[in-house]
C-alpha positions in Angstrom: -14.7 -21.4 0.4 -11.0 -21.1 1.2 -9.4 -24.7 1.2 -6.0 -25.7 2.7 -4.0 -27.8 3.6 -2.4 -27.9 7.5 0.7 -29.7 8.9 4.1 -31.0 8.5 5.2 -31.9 4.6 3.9 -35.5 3.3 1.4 -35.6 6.3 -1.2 -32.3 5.6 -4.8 -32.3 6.2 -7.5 -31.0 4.6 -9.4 -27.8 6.1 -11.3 -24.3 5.5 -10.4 -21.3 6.6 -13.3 -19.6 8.1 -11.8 -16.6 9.4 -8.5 -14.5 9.2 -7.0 -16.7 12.2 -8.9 -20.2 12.1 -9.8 -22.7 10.2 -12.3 -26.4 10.3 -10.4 -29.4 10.0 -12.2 -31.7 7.2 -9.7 -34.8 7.3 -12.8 -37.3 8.7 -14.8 -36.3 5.7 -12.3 -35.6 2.9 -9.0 -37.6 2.2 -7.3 -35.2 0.6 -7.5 -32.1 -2.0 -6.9 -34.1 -4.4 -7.8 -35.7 -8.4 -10.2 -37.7 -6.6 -11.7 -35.2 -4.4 -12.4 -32.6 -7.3 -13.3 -35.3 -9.2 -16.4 -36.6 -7.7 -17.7 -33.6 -6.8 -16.0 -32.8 -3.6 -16.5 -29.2 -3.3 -20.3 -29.3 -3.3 -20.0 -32.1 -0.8 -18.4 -29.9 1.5 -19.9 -26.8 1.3 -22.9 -27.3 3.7 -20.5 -28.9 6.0 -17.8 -26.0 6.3 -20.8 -24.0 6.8 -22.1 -26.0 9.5 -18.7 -26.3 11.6 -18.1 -22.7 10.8 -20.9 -21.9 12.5 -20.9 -24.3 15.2 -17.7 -22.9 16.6 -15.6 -25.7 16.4 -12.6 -23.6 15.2 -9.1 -24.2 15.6 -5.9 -21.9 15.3 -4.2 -21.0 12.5 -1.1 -19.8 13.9 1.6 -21.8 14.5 0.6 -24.5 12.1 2.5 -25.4 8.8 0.4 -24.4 5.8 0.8 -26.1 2.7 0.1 -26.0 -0.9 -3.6 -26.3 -1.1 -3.7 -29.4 -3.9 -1.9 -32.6 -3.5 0.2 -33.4 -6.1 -1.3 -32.7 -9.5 -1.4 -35.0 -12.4 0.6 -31.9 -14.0 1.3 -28.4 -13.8 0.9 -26.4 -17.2 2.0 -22.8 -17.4 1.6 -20.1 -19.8 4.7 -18.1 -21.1 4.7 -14.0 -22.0 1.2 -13.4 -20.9 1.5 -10.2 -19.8 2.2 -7.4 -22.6 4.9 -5.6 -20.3 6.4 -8.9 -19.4 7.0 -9.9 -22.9 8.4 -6.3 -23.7 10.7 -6.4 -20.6 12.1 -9.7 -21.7 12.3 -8.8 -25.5 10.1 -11.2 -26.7 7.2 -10.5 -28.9 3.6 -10.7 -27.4 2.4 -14.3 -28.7 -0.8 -15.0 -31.0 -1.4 -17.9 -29.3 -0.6 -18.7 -25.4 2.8 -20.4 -25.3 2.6 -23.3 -23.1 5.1 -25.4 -21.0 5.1 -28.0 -18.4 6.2 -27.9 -14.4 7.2 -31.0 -12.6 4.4 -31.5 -10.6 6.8 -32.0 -7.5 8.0 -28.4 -7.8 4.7 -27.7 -5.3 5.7 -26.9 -2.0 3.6 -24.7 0.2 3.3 -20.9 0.6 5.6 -20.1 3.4 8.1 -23.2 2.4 12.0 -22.0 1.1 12.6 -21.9 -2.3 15.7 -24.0 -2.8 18.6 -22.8 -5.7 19.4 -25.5 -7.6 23.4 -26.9 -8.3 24.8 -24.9 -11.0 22.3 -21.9 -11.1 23.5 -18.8 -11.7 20.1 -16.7 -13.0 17.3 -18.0 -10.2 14.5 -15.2 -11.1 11.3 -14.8 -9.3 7.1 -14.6 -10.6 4.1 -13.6 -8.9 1.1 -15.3 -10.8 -2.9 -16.5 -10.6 -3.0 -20.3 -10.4 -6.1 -21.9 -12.3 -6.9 -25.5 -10.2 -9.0 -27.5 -12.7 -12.5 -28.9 -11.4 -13.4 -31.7 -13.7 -12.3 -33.9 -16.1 -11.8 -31.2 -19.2 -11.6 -31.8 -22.8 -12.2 -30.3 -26.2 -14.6 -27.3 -24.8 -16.6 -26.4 -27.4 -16.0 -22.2 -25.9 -14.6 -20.6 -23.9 -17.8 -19.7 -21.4 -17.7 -23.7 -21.1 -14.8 -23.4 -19.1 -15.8 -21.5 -15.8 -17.7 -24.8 -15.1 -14.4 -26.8 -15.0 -12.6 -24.6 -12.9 -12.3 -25.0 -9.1 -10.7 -22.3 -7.9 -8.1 -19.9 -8.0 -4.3 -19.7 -6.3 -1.3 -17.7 -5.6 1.7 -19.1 -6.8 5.0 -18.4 -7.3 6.5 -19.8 -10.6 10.2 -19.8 -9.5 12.6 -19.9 -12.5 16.2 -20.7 -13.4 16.7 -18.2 -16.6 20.4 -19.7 -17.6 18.7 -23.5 -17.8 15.4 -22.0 -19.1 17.0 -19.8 -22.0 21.1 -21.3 -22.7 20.0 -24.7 -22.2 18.9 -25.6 -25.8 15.4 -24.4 -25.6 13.2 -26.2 -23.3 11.4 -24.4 -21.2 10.5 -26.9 -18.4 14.8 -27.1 -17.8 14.6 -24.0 -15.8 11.6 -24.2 -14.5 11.1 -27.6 -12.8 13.9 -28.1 -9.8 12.5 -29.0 -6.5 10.8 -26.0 -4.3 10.0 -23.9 -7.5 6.1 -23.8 -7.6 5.4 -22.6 -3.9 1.5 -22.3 -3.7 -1.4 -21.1 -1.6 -2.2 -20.3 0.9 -5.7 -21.4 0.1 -7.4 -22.3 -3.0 -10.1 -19.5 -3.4 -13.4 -20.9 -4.9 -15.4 -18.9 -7.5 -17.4 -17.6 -5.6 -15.2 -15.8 -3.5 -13.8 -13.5 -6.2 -16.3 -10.9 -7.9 -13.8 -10.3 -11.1 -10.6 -13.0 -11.8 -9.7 -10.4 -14.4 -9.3 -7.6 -12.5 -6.9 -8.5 -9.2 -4.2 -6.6 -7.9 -0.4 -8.9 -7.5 2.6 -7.7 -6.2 6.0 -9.3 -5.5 8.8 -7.7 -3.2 12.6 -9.0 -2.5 13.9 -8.7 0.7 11.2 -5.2 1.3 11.8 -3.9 -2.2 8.7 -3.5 -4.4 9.8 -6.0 -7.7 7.0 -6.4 -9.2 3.4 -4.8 -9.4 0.7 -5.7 -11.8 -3.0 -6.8 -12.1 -4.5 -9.8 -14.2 -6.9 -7.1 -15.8 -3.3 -6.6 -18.4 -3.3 -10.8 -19.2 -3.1 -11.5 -23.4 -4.9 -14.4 -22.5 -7.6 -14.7 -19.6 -7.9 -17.9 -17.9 -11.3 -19.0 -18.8 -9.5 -18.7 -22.8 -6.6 -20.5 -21.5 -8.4 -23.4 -20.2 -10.2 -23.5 -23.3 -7.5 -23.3 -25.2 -5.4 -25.7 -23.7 -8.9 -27.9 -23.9 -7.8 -28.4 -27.1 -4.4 -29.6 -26.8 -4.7 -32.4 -23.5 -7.1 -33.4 -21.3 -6.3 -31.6 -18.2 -8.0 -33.7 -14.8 -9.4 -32.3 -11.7 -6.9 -30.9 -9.4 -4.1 -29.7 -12.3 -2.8 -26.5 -12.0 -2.0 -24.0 -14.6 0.1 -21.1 -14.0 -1.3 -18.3 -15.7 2.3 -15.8 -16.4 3.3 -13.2 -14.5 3.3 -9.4 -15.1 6.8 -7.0 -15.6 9.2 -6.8 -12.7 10.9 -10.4 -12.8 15.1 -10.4 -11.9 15.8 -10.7 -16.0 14.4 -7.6 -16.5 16.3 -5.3 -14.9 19.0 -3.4 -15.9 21.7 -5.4 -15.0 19.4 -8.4 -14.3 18.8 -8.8 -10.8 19.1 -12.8 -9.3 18.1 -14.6 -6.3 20.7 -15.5 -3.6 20.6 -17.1 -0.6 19.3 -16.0 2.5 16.8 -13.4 0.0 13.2 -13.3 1.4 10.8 -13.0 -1.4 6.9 -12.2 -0.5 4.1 -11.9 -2.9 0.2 -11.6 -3.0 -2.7 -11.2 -5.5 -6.1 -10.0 -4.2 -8.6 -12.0 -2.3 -6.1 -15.1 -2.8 -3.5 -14.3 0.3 0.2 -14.1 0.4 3.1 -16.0 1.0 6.7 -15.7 1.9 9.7 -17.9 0.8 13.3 -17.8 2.4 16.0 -18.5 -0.7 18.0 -21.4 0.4 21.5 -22.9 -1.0 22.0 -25.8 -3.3 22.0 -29.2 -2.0 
């Protein structure tokens, strides 16, 4: 299955996309994408119905509707720094032994096609492409790491928008630079197992304004996500409906040579395989 979320911000309901162009509403049967939702077993509860209305014909339009992020608000978003060899080299940091991890506001998510908003006092807003794990089921302690495709519910695009000078000259934490409002757009869909034959071998890309920035595939991840959710496992209980941002491959603004940064009125668009793309207008403090 392919699950979104349609309509204005605040007010979205839930759905399935069942073609390129159309989707079933599921809002009389499901409250919301949501903790609860994953948590009782919500996507096996749906299944046969999506395939029942998908085949009915009761269809409606895609276009012209908002699409938003795919969750509700998470309990937390969790990312993983440097996992891509290249990235790490680009940035001049070593590779890491272990995944470095760092938190996200949760109310950084905004939905695919939403504007990315630069925050007062940026000077270095930078740009990554990355696979989103969304977390099935209550997860703790896995005893390995083939334990954790049963927890996960799905993959998603996202876009883990970051402010370098309050991520890096700020004294050190992470989360500074990475946690203003608008700075986790996500979806369009969350993309169930199922749907993807290999989640280690996808093709992303990112481009600015029409120019190719970034071009990778998950197959060059340190880490792969059913490690990562293990390993985190280990650390916190994650609950059903987080999101962990899995790192992003080379191309990012701080890379370049001299470092490239977002600016107002830029028009970033990114996609990974199978998962859809999105598109983000940069927009001016508030």
């Amino acid at each position: 299955m392919k699950l979104l979320r349609i309509g204005p911000e605040g007010q979205e309901k839930p759905g399935a996309l069942v073609d390129g162009d159309h989707y079933v509403d599921l809002s009389d049967e499901v409250a919301d994408f949501d903790e609860a939702f994953f948590g009782t077993g919500g996507l096996e509860r749906i299944a046969p119905i999506v395939a029942e209305r998908a085949a009915s014909g009761v269809r409606l339009p895609l276009a012209g509707q908002r699409v938003g992020a795919p969750i509700a608000r998470p309990h937390q978003i969790i990312c993983v720094g440097l996992n891509y060899r290249d990235h790490a080299a680009e940035t001049g940091q070593a590779v890491p032994d272990e995944p470095i991890l760092f938190t996200k506001s949760p109310n950084t998510l905004v939905g695919p096609d939403d504007d990315v908003r630069i925050p007062r006092g940026s000077t270095k807003p930078d740009w990554e492409v990355e696979l989103g794990i969304v977390i099935g089921k209550r997860t703790s302690y896995l005893d390995s790491v083939d334990d954790a495709r049963a927890h996960i519910a799905g993959w998603v695009l996202v876009n883990d928008v970051s402010e370098r000078a309050f991520q890096m000259e700020r004294g050190g934490q992470w989360l500074k630079g990475k946690s203003a409002e608008t700075f986790n757009p996500a979806g369009p869909w969350l993309v169930t197992q199922d749907e993807i034959d290999d989640v280690n071998d996808l093709g992303m890309w990112l481009d600015v304004n029409g120019q190719r920035r970034q071009t990778g595939s998950t197959s060059t991840m340190v880490f792969d996500p059913f490690f990562i959710v293990h390993y985190i496992s280990q650390f916190m209980v994650l609950e059903p409906g987080d999101l962990i941002n899995t790192g992003t491959p080379p191309g990012v603004g701080m890379g370049f040579t001299p470092p490239i940064w977002l600016q107002a009125g830029d028009v970033m668009t990114l996609g990974i395989d199978g998962l859809g793309a999105q598109r983000q207008t940069v927009i001016g403090p508030r």
